[in-house]
Structure formats: structure tokens, C-alpha cells
C-alpha positions as CSV (number, residue, x, y, z in Angstrom):
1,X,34.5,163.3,98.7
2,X,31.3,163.2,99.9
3,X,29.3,164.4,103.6
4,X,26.5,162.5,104.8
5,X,24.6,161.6,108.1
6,X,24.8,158.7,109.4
7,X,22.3,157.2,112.3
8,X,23.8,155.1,115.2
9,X,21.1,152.2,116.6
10,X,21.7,150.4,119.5
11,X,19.4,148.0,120.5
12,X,17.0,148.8,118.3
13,X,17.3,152.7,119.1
14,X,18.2,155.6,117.4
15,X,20.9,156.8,119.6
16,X,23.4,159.1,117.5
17,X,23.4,160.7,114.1
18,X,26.7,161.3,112.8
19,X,28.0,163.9,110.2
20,X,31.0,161.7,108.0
21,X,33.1,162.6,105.1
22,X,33.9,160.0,103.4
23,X,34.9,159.2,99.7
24,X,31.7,156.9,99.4
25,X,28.6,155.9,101.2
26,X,30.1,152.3,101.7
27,X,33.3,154.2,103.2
28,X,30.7,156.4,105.7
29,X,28.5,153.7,106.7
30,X,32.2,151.6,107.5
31,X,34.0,154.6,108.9
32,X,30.7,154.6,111.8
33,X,30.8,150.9,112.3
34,X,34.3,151.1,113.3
35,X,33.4,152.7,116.3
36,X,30.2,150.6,117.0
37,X,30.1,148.5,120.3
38,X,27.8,145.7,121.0
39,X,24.4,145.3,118.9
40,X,25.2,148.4,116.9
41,X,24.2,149.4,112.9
42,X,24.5,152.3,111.2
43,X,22.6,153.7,108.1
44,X,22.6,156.7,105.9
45,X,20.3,159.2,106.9
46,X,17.8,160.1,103.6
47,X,16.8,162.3,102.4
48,X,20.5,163.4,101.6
49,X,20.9,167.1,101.4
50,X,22.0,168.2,98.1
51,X,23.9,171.6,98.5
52,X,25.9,169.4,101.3
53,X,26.9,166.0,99.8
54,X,29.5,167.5,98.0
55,X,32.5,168.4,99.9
56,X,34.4,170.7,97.8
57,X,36.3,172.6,100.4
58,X,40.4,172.5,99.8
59,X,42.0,169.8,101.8
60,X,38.7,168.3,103.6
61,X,39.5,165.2,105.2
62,X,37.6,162.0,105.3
63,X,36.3,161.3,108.9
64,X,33.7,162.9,111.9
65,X,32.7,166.0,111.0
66,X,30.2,166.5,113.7
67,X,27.2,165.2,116.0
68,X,23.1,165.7,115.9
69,X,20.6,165.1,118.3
70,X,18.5,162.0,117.1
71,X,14.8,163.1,117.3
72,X,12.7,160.8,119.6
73,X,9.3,159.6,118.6
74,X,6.9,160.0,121.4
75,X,5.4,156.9,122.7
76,X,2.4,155.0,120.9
77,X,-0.7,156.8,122.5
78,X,1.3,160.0,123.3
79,X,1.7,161.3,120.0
80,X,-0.2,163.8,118.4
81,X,-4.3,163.4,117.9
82,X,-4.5,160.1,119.9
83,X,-6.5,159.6,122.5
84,X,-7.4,156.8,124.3
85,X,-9.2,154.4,123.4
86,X,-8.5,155.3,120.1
């Protein structure tokens, strides 16, 4: 079994990122889409975090395992070292 994160977009925005168990990344990215409503995709998060992808505790269970905050970009012109006019 495997743990991954998974990030929701709706409408063209990142909206959720979801922590899955699963038994494959095929079976994650379908366990997510399950639950999507509307224009909704899912895709695995990467970089995948090695000491986590594993799940080797005794009877782990495929499914949610828990929910992150998605971070935002700021918006063009806002972010870091532009100015305007730039």
C-alpha cells in the first residue's frame, strides 16, 4: 500500500490537497475522483515523499487519510521582486 497527495482543481484552481492510501497511484488519483463534483481533476502531488509512500503500518486501510491547505500563488504583479511596470 502506498500514501500519496493528491491535489483537487476546480475550475482551474487548486482547491484541496488530499492525503490517500491506496494500493496504487491509478487507485489514489480514482479514489479522489469519486468524490469530484462538477469540472473537477485530480493529480498526484510530486515530488513524492520517500520515508512516507510506503505504508507499512499493520492493518492500514486504503482511503482519506487526511487534508492540506493548498498554497496560493499571489497574483501576477504581487509577487515577490515585481514592480510595476516591470
Amino acid at each position: 500500500m502506498i500514501r500519496v497527495a493528491v491535489e483537487l482543481t476546480e475550475n482551474g484552481t487548486a482547491c484541496r490537497r488530499l492525503i490517500v492510501q491506496a494500493q496504487s497511484l491509478l487507485g489514489a488519483l480514482s479514489l479522489v475522483e469519486e468524490h469530484c463534483v462538477g469540472d473537477c481533476t485530480a493529480r498526484v502531488v510530486f515530488p513524492i515523499e520517500p520515508e512516507a509512500f510506503f505504508v507499512r503500518e499493520p492493518g492500514a486501510t486504503v482511503g482519506l487519510v487526511g487534508v492540506e491547505p493548498v498554497e496560493k500563488s499571489p497574483p501576477a504583479g504581487e509577487r515577490s521582486g515585481e514592480t510595476a511596470g516591470s
